[in-house]
C-alpha positions, 0 to 999 in steps of 0.5 A: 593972922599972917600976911602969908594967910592974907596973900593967899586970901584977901577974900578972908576980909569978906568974913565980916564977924572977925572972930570967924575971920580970925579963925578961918586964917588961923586954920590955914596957918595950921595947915600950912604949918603942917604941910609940906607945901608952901604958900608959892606951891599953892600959886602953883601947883595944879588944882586937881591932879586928876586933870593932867600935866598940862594944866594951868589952873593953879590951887589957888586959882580954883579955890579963889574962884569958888569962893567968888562964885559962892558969894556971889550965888549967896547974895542972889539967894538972899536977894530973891528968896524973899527970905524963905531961903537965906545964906548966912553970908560969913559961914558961907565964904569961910567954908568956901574958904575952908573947903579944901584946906585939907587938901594940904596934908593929902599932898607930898612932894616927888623927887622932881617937886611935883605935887602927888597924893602922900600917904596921909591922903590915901588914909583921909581925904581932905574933908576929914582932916580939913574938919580936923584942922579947922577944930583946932582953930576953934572954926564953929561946927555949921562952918565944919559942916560945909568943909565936911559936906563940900566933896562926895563924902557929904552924899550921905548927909543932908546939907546947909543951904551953905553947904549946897553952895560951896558944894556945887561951886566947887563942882561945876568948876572941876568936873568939865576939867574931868567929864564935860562933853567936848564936841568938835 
């Protein structure tokens, strides 16, 4: 794996089966290969571009945090659930991880450098190519399942216990950008 990956991911050394963890940097140094973003972009660029010019959350900054926040509802699961409901604890932060992965074919870069949506991402949203990507790293389906489910697209199957997780991890860190009640 490159040190490029691990740069942008120390998390990937939370992924404990190193095949997996192989696997899920691998994926990244495919997307990577194939976009036209590089990993200082992703420092970068703001994480949604439905938020607005001004702001300072970065890609990575959302993506790092969802998956902080999806280990760390992980481990209460399994603390408290008596094992009734478990999370298999390295599909879970290799899908948080893997999550928006796709997002870096959807981008293209305008005349000024800014990140916008390309033409790839108006044809497929990030987490048909992300699955795409990620099979050709060999990532195992019940990983795919969460890069696949993560976003509304995966309203219409049911989900993993892992897949709720990085779903609403995801979530409840986008939209108060876009529609949380602000009262003054």
């Amino acid at each position: 794996m490159t040190k490029e990956v691990y740069s942008l991911w120390p998390e990937l050394n939370w992924i404990e089966n190193e095949d997996l963890r192989n696997k899920t940097g691998k994926t990244w140094e495919i997307a990577l290969k194939r976009s036209v973003l590089t990993a200082a972009d992703l420092n970068q660029i703001p994480f949604t571009l439905l938020a607005g010019p001004d702001l300072k959350v970065t890609f990575m900054d959302h993506k790092r945090s969802v998956v902080h926040i999806a280990r760390d509802a992980g481990r209460k699961i399994n603390e408290m659930y008596h094992g009734e409901l478990t999370v298999d604890m390295d599909v879970l932060i290799a899908g948080a991880i893997l999550a928006d992965v796709g997002k870096l074919l959807e981008y293209e870069l305008d005349a000024n450098g800014k990140a916008v949506q390309g033409n790839y991402g108006k044809y497929l949203r990030h987490p048909f190519s992300g699955v795409s990507i990620a099979e050709q790293a060999g990532v195992p389906a019940e990983v795919c399942h969460i890069i696949a489910a993560h976003a509304g697209e995966g309203n219409m199957i049911k989900r993993t216990t892992e897949a709720y997780v990085v779903h609403h991890a995801d979530f409840m860190t986008f939209l108060p950008f876009k529609e949380r009640l602000k009262i003054d």
